[in-house]
N, C-alpha and C positions, 0 to 999 in steps of 0.2 A: 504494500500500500504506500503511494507516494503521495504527498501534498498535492502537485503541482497537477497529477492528474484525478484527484479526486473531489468529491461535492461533498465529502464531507467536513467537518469543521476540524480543527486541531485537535481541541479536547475528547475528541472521538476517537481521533487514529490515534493520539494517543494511549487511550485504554486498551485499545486492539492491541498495539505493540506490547503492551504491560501484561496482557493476559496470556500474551503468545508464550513468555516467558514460562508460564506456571506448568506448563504440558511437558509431561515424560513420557515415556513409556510405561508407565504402571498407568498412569490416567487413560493414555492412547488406546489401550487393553479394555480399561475398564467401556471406553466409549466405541466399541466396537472394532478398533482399527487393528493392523497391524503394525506394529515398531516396527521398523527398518534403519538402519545406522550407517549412513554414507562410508567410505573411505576417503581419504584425502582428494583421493583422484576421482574420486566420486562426486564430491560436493560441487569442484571444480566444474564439473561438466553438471549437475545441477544447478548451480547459480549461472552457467551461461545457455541452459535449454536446449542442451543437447538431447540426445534420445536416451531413455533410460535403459539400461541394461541390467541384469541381473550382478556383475562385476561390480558396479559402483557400492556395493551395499556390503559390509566386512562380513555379513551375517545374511541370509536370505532364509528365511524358512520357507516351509512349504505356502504360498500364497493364492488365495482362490480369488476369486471374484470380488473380498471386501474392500473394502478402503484400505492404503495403508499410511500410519504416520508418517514421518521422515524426520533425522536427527541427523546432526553434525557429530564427527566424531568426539566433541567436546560436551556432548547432550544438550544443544540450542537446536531448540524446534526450527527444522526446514523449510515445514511444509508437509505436502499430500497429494499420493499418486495414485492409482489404481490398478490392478489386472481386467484390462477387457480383451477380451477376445484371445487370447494370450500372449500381448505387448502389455509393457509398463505404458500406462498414459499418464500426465501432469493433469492436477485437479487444482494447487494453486502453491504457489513460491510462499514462502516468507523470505523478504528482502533482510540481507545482512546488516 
């Protein structure tokens, strides 16, 4: 979420970034998703929207159809990608 391209107010995207904060992987579980945890080389090509591969991820378990979280290797929420059809797809970035 950037300023410059959104309609919402500061004190808004503020609290979005604030809350982005509070997600782990024990929450991500709890709310249906699955954790996944980039590699170095992974996040790289995550933060520039490359195609996701099963490689980027240090860990990949078995992944169906849900949602899954996304974590830097440092445990800072990413974001959220999916298995459709059986490619990774992006659902949305969290900006660094």
């Amino acid at each position: 979420v950037t300023e410059q391209n959104s309609s919402f107010d500061d004190d808004f995207l503020a609290e979005i970034r604030h809350k982005t904060h509070s997600m782990n992987p024990a929450l991500a579980v709890e709310c249906g998703c699955t954790p996944l945890v980039l590699t170095a080389f992974g996040a790289e090509r995550w933060y520039t929207g490359k195609p996701i591969q099963r490689g980027m991820f240090a860990f990949a378990p078995s992944v169906t159809d849900m949602p899954c979280a996304v974590f830097e290797p440092d445990g800072r929420f990413a974001g959220a990608c999916s298995l459709k059809e059986g490619r990774f797809r992006y659902d949305f970035v969290v900006p660094r």
